[in-house]
DSSP file (Angstrom, degrees, kcal/mol; ACC not computed):
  #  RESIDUE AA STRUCTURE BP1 BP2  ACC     N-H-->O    O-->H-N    N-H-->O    O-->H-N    TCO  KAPPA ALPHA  PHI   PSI    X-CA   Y-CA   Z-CA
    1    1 A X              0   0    0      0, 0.0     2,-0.2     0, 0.0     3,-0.0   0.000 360.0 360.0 360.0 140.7  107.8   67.0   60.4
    2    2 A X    >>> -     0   0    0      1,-0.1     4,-1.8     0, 0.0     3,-0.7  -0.572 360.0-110.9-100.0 153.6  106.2   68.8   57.5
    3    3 A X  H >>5S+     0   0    0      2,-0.2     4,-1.8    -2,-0.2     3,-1.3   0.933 124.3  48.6 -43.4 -64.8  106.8   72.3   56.0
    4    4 A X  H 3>5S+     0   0    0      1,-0.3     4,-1.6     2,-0.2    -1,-0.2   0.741 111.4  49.9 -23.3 -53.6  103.0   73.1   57.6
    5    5 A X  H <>5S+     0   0    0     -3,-0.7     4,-2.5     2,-0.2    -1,-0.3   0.836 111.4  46.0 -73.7 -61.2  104.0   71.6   60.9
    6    6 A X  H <<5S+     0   0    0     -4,-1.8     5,-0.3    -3,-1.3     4,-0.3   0.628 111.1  55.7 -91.2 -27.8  107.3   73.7   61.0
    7    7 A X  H  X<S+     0   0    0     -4,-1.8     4,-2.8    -5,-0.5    -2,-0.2   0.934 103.5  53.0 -73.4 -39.9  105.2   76.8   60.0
    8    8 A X  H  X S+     0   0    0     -4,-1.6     4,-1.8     1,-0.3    -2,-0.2   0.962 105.9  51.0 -52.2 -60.8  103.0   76.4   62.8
    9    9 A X  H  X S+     0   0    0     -4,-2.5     4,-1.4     2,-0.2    -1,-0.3   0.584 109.2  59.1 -75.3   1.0  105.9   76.2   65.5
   10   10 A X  H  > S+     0   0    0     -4,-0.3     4,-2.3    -5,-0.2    -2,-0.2   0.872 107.9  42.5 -44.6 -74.0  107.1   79.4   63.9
   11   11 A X  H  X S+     0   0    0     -4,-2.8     4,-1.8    -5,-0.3    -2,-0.2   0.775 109.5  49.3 -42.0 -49.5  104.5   80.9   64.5
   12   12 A X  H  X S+     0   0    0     -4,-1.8     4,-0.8     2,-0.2     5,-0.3   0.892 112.2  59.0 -73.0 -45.7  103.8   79.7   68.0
   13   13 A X  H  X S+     0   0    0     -4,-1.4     4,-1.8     2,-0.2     3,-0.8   0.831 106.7  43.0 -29.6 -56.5  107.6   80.8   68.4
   14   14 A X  H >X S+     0   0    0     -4,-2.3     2,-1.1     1,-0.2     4,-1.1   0.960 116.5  52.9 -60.7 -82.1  106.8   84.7   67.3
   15   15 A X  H 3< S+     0   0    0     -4,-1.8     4,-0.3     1,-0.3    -1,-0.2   0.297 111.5  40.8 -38.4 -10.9  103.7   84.5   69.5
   16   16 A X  H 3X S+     0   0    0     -2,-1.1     4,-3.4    -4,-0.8    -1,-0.3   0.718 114.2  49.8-109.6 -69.7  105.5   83.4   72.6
   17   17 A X  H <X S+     0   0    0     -4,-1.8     4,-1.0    -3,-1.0    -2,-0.2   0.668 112.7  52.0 -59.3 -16.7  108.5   85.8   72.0
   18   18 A X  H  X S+     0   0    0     -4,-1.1     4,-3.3     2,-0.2    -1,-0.2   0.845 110.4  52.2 -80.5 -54.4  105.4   88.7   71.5
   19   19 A X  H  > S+     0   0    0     -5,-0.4     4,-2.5    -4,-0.3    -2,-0.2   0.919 105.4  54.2 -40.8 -67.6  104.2   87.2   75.0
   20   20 A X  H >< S+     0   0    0     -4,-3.4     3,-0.8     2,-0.2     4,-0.2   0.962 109.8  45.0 -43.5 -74.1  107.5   87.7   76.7
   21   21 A X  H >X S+     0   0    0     -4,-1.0     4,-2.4     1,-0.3     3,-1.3   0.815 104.4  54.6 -55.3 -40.3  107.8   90.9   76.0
   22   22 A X  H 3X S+     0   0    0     -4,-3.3     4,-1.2     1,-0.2    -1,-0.3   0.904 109.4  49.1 -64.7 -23.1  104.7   92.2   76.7
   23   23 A X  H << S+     0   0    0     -4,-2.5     4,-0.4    -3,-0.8    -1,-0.2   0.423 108.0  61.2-100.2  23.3  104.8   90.8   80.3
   24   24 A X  H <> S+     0   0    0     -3,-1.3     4,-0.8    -4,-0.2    -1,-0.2   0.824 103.0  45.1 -28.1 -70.5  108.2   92.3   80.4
   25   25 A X  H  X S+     0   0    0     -4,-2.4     4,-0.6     1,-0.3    -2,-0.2   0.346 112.6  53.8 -81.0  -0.2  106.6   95.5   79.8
   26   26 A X  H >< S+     0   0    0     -4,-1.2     3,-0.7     2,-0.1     5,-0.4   0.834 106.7  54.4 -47.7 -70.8  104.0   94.4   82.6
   27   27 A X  H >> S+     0   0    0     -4,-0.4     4,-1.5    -5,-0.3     3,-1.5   0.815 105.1  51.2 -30.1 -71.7  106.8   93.8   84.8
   28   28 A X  H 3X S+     0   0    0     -4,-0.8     4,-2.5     1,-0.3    -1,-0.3   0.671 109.0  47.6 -14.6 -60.6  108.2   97.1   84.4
   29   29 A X  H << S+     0   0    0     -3,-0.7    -1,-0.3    -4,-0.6    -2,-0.2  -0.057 110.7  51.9 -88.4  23.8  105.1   99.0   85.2
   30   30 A X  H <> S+     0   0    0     -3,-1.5     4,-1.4     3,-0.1    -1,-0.2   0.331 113.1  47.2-133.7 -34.8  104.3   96.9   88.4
   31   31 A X  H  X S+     0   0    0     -4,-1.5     4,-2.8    -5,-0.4     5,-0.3   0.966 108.8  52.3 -66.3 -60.0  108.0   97.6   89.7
   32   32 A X  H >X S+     0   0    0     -4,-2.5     3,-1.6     1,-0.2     4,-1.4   0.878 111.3  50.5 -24.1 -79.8  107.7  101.5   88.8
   33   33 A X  H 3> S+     0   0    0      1,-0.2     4,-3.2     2,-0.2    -1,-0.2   0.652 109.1  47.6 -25.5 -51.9  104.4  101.3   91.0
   34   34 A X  H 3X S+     0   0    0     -4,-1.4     4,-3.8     1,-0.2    -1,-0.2   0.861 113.3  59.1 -47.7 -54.4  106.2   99.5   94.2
   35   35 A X  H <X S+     0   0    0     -4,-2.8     4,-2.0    -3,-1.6    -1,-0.2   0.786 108.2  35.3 -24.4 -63.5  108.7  102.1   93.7
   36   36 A X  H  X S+     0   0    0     -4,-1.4     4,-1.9    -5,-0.3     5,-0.2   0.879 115.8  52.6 -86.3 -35.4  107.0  104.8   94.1
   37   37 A X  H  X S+     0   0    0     -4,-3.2     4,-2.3    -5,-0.4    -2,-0.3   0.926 110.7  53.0 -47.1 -42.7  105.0  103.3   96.6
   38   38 A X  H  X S+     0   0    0     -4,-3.8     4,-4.8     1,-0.2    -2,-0.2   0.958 112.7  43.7 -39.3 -53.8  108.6  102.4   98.3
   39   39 A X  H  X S+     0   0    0     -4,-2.0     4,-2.0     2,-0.2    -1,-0.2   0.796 104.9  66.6 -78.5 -15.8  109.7  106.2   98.1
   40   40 A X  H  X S+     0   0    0     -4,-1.9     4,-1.8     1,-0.2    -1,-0.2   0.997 111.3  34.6 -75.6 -50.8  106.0  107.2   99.4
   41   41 A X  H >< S+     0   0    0     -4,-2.3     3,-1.2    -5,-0.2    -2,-0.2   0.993 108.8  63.9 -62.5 -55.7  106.8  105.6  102.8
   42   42 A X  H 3< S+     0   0    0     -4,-4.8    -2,-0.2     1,-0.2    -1,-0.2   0.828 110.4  41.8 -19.9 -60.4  110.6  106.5  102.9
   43   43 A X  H 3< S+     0   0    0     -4,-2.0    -1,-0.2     2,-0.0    -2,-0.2   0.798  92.1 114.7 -91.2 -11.2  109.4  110.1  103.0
   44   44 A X  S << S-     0   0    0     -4,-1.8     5,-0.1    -3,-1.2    -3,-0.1   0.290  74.5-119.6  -3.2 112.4  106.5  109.2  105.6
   45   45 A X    >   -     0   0    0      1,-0.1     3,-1.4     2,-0.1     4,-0.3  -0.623  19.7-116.5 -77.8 170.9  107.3  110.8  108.5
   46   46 A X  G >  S+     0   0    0      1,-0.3     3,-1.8     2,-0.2     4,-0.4   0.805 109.6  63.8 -58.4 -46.3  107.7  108.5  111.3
   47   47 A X  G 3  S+     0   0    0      1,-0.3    -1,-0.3     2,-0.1    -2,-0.1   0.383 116.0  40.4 -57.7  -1.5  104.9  109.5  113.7
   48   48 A X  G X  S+     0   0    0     -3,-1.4     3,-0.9     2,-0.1     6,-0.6   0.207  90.1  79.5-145.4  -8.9  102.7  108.2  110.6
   49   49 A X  T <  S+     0   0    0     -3,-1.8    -2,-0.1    -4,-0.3    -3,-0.1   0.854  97.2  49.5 -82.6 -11.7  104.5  105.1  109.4
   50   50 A X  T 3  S+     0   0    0     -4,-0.4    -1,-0.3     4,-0.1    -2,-0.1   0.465 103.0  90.5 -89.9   3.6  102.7  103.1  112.5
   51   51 A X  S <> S-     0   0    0     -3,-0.9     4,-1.3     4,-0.0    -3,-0.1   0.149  96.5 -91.0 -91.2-174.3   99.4  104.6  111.4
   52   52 A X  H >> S+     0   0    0      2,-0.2     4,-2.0     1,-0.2     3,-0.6   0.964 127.2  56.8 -65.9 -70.8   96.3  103.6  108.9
   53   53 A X  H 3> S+     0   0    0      1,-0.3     4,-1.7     2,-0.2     5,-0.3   0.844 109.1  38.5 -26.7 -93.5   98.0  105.3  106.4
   54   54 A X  H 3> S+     0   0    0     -6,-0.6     4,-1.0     2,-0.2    -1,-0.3   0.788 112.8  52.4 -45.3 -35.5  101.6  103.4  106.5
   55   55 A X  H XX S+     0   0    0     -4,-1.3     3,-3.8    -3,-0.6     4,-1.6   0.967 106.7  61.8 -67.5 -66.3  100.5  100.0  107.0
   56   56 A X  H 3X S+     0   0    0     -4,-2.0     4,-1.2     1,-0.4    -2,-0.2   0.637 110.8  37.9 -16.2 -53.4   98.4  100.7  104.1
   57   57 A X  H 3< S+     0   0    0     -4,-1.7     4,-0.5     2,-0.2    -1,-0.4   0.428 103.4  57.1-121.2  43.4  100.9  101.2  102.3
   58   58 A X  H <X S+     0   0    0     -3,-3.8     4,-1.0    -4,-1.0    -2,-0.2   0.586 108.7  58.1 -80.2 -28.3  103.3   99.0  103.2
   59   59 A X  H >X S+     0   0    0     -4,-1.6     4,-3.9     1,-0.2     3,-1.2   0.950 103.0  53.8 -61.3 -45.4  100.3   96.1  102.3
   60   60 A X  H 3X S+     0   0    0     -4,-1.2     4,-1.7    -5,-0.4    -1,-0.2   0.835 109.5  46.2 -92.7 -37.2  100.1   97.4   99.0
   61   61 A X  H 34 S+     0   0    0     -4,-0.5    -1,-0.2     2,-0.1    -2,-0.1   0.655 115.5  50.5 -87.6   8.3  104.2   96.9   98.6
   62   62 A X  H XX S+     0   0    0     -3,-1.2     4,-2.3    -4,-1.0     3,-1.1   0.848 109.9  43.9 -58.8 -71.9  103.8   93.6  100.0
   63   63 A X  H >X S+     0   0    0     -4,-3.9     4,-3.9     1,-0.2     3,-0.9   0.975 116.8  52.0 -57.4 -59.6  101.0   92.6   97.6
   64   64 A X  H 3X S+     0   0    0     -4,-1.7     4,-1.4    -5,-0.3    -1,-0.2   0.786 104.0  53.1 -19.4 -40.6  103.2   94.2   94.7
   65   65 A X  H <> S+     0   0    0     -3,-1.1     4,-2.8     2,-0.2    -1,-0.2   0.792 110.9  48.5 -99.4 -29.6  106.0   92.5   95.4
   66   66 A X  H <X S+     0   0    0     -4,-2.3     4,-3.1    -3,-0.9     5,-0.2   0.926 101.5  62.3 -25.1 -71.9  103.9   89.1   95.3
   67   67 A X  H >X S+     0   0    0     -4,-3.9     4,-2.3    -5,-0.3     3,-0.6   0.995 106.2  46.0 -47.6 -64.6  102.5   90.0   92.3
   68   68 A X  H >X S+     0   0    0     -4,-1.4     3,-5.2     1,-0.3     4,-2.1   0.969 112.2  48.7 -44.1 -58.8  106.1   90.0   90.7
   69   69 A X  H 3X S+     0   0    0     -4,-2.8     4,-0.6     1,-0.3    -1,-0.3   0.738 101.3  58.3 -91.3  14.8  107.1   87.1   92.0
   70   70 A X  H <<>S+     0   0    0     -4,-3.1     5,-4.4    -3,-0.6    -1,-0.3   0.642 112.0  46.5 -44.7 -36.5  104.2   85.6   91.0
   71   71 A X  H X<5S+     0   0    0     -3,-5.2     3,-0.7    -4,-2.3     5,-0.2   0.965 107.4  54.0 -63.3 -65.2  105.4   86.8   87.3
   72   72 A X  H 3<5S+     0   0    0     -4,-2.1    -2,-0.1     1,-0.2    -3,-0.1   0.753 111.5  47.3 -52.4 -33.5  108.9   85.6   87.7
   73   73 A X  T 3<5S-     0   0    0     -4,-0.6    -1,-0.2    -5,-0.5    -2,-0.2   0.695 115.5-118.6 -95.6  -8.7  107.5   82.0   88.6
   74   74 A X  T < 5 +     0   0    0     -3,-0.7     2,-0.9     1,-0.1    -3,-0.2   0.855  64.8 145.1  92.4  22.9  105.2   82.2   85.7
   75   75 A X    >>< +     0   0    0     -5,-4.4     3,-1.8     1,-0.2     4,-1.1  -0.297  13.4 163.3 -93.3  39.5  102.1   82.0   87.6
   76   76 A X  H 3>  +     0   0    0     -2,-0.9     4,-2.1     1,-0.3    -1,-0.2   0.650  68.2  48.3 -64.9 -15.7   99.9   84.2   85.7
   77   77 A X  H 3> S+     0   0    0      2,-0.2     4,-2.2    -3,-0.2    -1,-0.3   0.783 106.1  54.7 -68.7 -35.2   96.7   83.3   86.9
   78   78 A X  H <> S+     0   0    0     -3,-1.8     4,-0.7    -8,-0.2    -2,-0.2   0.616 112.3  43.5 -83.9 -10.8   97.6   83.5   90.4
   79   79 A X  H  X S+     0   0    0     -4,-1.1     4,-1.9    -9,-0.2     5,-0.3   0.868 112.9  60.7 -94.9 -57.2   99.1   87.8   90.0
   80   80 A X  H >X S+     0   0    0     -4,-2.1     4,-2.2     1,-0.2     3,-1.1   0.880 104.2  44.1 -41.8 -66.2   95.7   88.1   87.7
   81   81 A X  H >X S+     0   0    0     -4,-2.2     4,-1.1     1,-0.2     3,-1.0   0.901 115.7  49.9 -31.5 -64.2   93.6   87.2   90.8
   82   82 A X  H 3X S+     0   0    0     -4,-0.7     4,-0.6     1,-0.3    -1,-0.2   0.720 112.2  47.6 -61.1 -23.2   95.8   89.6   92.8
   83   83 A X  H X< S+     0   0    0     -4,-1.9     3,-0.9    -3,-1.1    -1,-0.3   0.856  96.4  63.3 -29.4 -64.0   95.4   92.3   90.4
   84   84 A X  H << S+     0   0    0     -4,-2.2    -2,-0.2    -3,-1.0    -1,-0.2   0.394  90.9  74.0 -94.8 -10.1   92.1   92.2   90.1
   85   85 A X  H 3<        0   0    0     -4,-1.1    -1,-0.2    -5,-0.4    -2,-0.1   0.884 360.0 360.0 -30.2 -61.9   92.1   93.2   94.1
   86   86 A X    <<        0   0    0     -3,-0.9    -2,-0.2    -4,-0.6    -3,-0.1   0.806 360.0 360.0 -27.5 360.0   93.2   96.8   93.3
């Protein structure tokens, strides 16, 4: 392998380690959501949690919770699609 050659996979290295972290910081902000989506039904009162309303969102901490492990498996095309739902 040549100096060129060695520069290159450097490179692809930073750009991959750039990668990571930003779909960290993806991650994050798709857990937050679920989260608060979690706590919105906790405080739901009951009479409402069999209603439009609660399934609604209970889909939405379904699909969320996809979406992650969509992430985790490295699937990134298949959580874009599901993104791109919202």
């Amino acid at each position: 392998m040549n100096k060129n050659q060695r520069k290159v996979l450097n490179k692809c290295a930073e750009q991959l380690e750039q990668m990571e972290s930003k779909i960290s910081s993806i991650v994050e902000l798709i857990e937050g959501i679920r989260d608060d989506e979690e706590c919105k039904l906790d405080n739901l009162p009951e009479s409402l949690r069999d209603s439009s309303k609660g399934e609604e969102i209970e889909e939405c901490i379904e699909q969320l919770d996809e979406i992650l492990s969509l992430l985790e498996d490295r699937e990134y095309e298949n959580a874009i699609n599901l993104l791109s739902e919202f």
